[in-house]
C-alpha positions, 0 to 999 in steps of 0.5 A, a space after each residue: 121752443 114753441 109758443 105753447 112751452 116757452 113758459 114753464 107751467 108753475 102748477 105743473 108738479 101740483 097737477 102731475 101729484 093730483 093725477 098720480 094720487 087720483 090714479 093710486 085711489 083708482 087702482 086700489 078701489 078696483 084691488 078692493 073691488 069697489 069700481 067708482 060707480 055712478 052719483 047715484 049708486 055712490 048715494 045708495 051706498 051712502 044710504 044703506 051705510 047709514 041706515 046700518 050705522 043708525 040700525 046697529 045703535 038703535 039695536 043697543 037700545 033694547 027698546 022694540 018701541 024705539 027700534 020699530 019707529 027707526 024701521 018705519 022712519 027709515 022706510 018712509 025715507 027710502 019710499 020717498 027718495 028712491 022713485 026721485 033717484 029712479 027717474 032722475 039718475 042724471 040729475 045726480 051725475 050732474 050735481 056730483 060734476 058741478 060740486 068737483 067743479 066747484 072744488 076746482 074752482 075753490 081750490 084754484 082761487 085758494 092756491 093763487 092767493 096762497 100764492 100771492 101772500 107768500 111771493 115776498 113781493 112788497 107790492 102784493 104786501 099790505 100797506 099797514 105799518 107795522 108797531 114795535 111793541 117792545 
């Protein structure tokens, strides 16, 4: 064996599951016509969703006063946000890489001192003694 594969990689079949999940959600948002798009496109969509969402409970009130301030609200954010998304597409792509990162980052510290709790290595254990109570 070489050097590169005399040690079995322990993260191997959690690796080989990510992929294979990662590749299931791709395959099923291009049946369903949602190609994964841009931060940016991602945050839009995130916008217009919840805009719906808060127009369709507002339009429950019945109360044009209520409904006419949300339109205006809602108009006044999306004048703000969308000349910062305009000129700055790439800031979001690079944020949206940093928080995946991040996650990788957590869920690798989570995963080795997962690992350690449940090794059963006395050394790994803590020093604290344990107390019968009956």
């Amino acid at each position: 064996m070489s050097e590169g594969t005399d040690r079995p990689d322990a993260d191997a079949w959690a690796k080989a599951s990510a992929e294979d999940i990662a590749a299931e959600h791709a395959r099923r948002r291009a049946e369903a016509g949602q190609a994964p798009g841009s931060a940016v496109d991602e945050l839009r969509r995130l916008a217009e969703a919840v805009g719906d969402a808060v127009s369709d409970r507002l339009s429950a009130l019945n109360n044009p006063a209520v409904q006419m301030a949300a339109q205006s609200v809602a108009s006044q954010v999306r004048s703000v946000v969308e000349p910062i998304v305009d000129r700055n597409p790439d800031v979001f792509d690079h944020l949206a890489s940093a928080g995946a990162e991040l996650l990788a980052a957590y869920r690798s510290a989570v995963a080795s001192a997962e690992a350690r709790w449940t090794s059963g290595d006395g050394s790994s254990r803590s020093t604290a003694e344990h107390i019968d109570l009956d």
